[in-house]
N, C-alpha and C positions, 0 to 999 in steps of 0.2 A: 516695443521697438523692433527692429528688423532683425537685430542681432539675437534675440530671445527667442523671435517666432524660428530661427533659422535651427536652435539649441531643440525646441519642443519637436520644428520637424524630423531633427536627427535621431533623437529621444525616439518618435514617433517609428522612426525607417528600423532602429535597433528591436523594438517591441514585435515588428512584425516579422524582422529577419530571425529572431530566435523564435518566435511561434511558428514558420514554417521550416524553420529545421527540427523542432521539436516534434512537430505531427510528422513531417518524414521519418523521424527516428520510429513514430510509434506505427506508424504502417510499415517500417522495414524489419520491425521487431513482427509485427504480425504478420508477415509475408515469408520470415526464415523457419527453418523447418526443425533445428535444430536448439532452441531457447535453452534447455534445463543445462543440455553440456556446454552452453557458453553463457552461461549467467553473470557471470564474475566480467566480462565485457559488456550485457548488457545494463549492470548496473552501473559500471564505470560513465557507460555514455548517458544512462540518465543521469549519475550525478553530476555532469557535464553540465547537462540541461539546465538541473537545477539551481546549479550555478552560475550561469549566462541569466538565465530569470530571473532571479535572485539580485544578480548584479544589476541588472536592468531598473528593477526597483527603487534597490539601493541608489544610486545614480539618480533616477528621479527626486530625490527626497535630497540626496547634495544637492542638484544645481538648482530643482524649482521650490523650495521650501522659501530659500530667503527675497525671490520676486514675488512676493506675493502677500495680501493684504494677512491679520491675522486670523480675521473670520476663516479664509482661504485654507490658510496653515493648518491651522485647528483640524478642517473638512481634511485636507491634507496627511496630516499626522494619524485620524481614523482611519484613512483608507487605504495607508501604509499597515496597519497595526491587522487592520481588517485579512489584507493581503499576505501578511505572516501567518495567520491563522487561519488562513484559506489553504496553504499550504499543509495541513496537518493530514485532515484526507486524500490530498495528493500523494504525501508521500510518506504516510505514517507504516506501509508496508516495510520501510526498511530507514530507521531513524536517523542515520547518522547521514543520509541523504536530507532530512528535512532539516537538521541541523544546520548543513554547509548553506541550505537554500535562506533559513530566518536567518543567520551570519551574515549574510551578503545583504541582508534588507536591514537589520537591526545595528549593526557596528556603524556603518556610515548615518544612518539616522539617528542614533545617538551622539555620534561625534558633532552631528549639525547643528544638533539641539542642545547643547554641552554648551558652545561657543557661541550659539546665537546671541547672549545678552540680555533672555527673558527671564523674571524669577518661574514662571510659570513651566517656560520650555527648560529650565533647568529642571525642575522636578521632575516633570515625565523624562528627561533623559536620565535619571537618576532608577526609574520604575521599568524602563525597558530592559537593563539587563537580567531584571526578576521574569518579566513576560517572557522573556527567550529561554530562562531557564524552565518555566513552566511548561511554556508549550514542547521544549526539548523532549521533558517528563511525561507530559502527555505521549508525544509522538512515542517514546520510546516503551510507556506503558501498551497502547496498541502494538505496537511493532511485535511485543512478545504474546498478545493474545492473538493476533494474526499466526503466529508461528504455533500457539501451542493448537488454535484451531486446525490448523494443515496439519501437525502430530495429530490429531483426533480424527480425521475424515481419512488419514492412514491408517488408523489402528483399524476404524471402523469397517473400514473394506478389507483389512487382512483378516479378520474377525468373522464379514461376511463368508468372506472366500473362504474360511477353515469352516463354517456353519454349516456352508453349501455343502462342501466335503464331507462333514460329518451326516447330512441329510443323504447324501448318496451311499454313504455305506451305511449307514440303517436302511435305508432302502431295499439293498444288496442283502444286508441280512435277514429284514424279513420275509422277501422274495424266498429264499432261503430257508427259512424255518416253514412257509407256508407249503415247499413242495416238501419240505419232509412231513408237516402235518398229514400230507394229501395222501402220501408214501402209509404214512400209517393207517391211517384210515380205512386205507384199501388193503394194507395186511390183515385188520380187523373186521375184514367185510370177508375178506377170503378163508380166515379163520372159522369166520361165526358158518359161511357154508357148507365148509369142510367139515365141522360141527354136527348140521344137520342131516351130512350124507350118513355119518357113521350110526 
C-alpha cells in the first residue's frame, strides 16, 4: 500500500542521509592535520555515526519486520543479525563504539521479536541478548589486540631507533680503535727502522 512504500522511502532517504554524512566525516577526518591531538572528538563523532547506523537498522527491523510474510522475516531477521556482526570489523578498533552501534540494532529487534506472538520469534529473541554479548566480547577481545599491536610497532621502533644508536656508536668506536691500530702500527714500523739504523 502507499502508506508502506512511503515508510521504505523514508527508511530509504534516512540510509542514505547517514551514509553521506558518515563518508563526509571520514574524508573530513582524512583531510584534518591534526587527528592523534583531537582523537577523543574524533571518536565522539564516529560514535555518533555508529549510532545514527545503528539506529537506522534498528528501525528497519521495528517498522518492516511485522509487514512482511514469515519467509521474509526470517531472510529479515539474518540480515539484521548478519549486519551486527558486520559491524565488529567496522569498529572492533574501539569496543564500546561497536557496543552502542549492535544496541541500537539488537534492543529494538528483540523487543519486536519479544511481542511479535511467534513461539519461534520468541526464542531467538530470547538468543539475541547472548549474540550481543558475544559479539561485544569479541569486539572487545580485538579492541585490546589492536591496542597491544600498536604497543608493539612502538616498542619496535623505539628498539630500532636505540639499535640504530647503538650501530653508530660502534661504528664511532671502531672507527676509533682502527686509527689507533694504524697509530700503532706505524709506531712499530718506525721503531723496527730506528732499529735497523743503530
Amino acid at each position: 500500500d502507499a502508506r508502506f512504500k512511503q515508510v521504505v522511502l523514508t527508511w530509504w532517504i534516512l540510509v542514505l542521509v547517514v551514509t553521506a554524512a558518515t563518508t563526509a566525516l571520514y574524508f573530513a577526518y582524512r583531510r584534518a592535520s591534526n587527528t592523534v591531538a583531537e582523537a577523543g572528538r574524533w571518536l565522539r563523532w564516529l560514535a555518533i555515526g555508529a549510532l545514527a547506523n545503528g539506529v537506522n537498522w534498528g528501525l528497519a527491523a521495528a517498522v518492516f519486520f511485522r509487514a512482511h510474510t514469515h519467509e521474509e522475516q526470517v531472510f529479515l531477521s539474518l540480515l539484521l543479525v548478519g549486519i551486527t556482526a558486520g559491524g565488529i570489523p567496522a569498529f572492533a578498533a574501539c569496543w564500546p563504539i561497536f557496543a552502542i552501534y549492535a544496541a541500537s540494532i539488537v534492543v529494538p529487534f528483540t523487543y519486536v521479536l519479544t511481542t511479535f506472538g511467534n513461539r519461534l520469534f520468541t526464542e531467538i529473541a530470547i538468543l539475541l541478548p547472548l549474540f550481543y554479548a558475544a559479539s561485544v566480547a569479541v569486539a572487545y577481545r580485538l579492541d585490546h589486540v589492536f591496542v597491544s599491536g600498536f604497543r608493539l610497532r612502538k616498542a619496535y621502533g623505539k628498539l630500532t631507533a636505540d639499535h640504530t644508536e647503538l650501530n653508530r656508536h660502534h661504528a664511532e668506536l671502531n672507527r676509533g680503535l682502527e686509527e689507533q691500530y694504524a697509530e700503532l702500527v706505524q709506531a712499530q714500523r718506525e721503531i723496527a727502522d730506528s732499529g735497523r739504523k743503530l
